[in-house]
N, C-alpha and C positions, 0 to 999 in steps of 0.2 A: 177233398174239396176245401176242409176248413185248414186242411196245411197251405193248399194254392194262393187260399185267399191272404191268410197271413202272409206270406211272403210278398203278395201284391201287396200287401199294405205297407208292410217294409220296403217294398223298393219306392214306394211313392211318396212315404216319409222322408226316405233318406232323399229323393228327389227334392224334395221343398224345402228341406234345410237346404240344399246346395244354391238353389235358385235363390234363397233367403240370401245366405252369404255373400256369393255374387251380387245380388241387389244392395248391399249395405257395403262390400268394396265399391263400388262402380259411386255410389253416392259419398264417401270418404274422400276417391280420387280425385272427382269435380270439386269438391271443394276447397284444392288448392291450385283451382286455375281460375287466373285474373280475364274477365270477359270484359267486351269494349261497354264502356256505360252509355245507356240514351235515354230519353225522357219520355215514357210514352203519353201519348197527343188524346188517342180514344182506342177503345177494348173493345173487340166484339164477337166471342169463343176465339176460335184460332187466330181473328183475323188481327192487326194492331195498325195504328200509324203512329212511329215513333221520330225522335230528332236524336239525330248524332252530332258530339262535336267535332272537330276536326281529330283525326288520327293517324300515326304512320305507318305505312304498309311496305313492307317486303313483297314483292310481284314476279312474277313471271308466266312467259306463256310457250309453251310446251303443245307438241301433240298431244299426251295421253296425261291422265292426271297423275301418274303413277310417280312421271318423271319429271312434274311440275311439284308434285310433294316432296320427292327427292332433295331436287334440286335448294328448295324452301329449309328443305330440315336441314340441308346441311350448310346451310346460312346459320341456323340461329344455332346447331350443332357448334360453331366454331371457324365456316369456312368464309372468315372475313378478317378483314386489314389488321385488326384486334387479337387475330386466334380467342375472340371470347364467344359464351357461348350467353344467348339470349334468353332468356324465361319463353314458354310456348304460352299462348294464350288463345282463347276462345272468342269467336268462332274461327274458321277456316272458311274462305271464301272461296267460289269455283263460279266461275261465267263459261258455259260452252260456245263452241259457233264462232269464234273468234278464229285470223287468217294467222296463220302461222307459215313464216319463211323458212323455204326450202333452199337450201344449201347446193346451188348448182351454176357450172361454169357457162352463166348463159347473162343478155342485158337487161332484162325483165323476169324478176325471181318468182317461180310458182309459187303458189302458198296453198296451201290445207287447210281443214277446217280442224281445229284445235279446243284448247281450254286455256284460259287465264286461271291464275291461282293465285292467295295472297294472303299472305299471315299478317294477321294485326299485331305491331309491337308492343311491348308494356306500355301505358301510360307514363311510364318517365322519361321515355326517350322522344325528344325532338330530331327532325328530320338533320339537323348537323350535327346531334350526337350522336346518334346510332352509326355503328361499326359499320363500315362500308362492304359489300361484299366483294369477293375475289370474282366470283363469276360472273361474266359481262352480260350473262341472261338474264340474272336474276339483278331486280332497281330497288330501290326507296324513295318512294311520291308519302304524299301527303291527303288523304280522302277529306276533301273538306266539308265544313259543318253543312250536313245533309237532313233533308224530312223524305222517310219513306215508310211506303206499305209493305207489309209481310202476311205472311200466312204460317204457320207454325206444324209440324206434324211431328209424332214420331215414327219406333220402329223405322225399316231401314230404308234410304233413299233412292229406291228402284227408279226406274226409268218413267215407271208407271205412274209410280207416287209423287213422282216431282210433276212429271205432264197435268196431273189429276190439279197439285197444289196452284201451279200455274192458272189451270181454269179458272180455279176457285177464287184465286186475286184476283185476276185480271175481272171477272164478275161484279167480285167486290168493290172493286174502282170505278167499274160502268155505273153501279147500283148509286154510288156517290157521287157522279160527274166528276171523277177525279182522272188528269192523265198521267202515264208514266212518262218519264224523260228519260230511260235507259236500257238496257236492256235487264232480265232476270238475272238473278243470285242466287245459288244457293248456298247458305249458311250450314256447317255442321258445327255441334260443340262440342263433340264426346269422341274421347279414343275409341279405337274400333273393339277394344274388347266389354264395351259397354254393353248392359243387355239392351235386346232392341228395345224392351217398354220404356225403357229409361233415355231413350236417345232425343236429341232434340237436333229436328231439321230444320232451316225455316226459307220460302222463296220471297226474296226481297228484293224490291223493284224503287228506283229512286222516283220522285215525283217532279212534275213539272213547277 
């Protein structure tokens, strides 16, 4: 029994230093990614209303996010007029529910229901200096100086947990007589191999 328990205690040692190490990589890594800056307005636990200023964005809209992220990385990857490759920066943006054309020999194009995606550029780049992209899906707009509400969570952004964050804004906005002018966001800031406590989701809605 007292060998069992030793050995439990060892494995649960050696468990903690690893989640230890992973928690202090995953905290190294964010700290060399450049996030878009805003000024928050009022604080309330999760909830914020912050102002952005204007910033350029890399877009596009895809069926699945998988190939709207592709598509994104292999923009700042290199696949532009430049062959240069971009800094990634925080967050990554995703709108679902968006129509997405469908590619058919017909006079009124069906559409789907889709996702928009859209990397924010570094802060150094203005919308005519940034590298142009090769692929005609993917644009560069300009999100201009915006005030919106967020709601902040982490662990991982299930289906569940974004519906739930959604309530919980859209709440927060009634509670204030504030209305939204767009549709929800969600914000990620962390590579996927981040632990979930560490990850930071946030559903952002622009204001009227």
């Amino acid at each position: 029994m007292k060998r069992a328990l030793k050995v439990l205690g060892g494995a649960l040692g050696a468990t903690a230093v690893a989640v230890a190490v992973w928690d202090a990589w995953a905290r190294f890594g964010q700290s060399d990614v450049e996030t878009v800056p805003y000024t928050v307005v009022e604080r309330d636990g999760a909830f914020e209303l912050r102002e952005y200023p204007d910033v350029v964005v890399a877009r596009t809209v895809a069926p699945s996010q998988r190939e709207a992220f592709r598509r994104l990385f292999a923009y700042i990857d290199g696949a532009n007029e430049r062959t240069q490759g971009v800094a990634m920066t925080a967050p990554v943006t995703t709108t679902h529910g968006v129509d997405v054309a469908m590619t058919a020999p017909v006079t009124t194009e069906p559409v789907e229901a889709g996702v928009e995606m859209a990397f924010f550029l570094p802060s150094t780049y203005t919308l005519d200096g940034a590298p142009t992209p090769t692929d005609d899906r993917v644009e560069l707009d300009v999100v201009e100086h915006r005030r919106v509400a967020v709601y902040r969570f982490s662990w991982f952004a299930t289906d569940a947990s974004v519906d739930r964050g959604r309530r919980r804004l859209d709440r927060a906005l009634a509670d204030r007589g504030l209305a939204p002018a767009g549709d929800h966001e969600l914000h990620r800031y962390d590579d996927p191999r981040t632990p979930p406590w560490q990850r930071r989701n946030e559903l952002v809605v622009e204001l009227a």
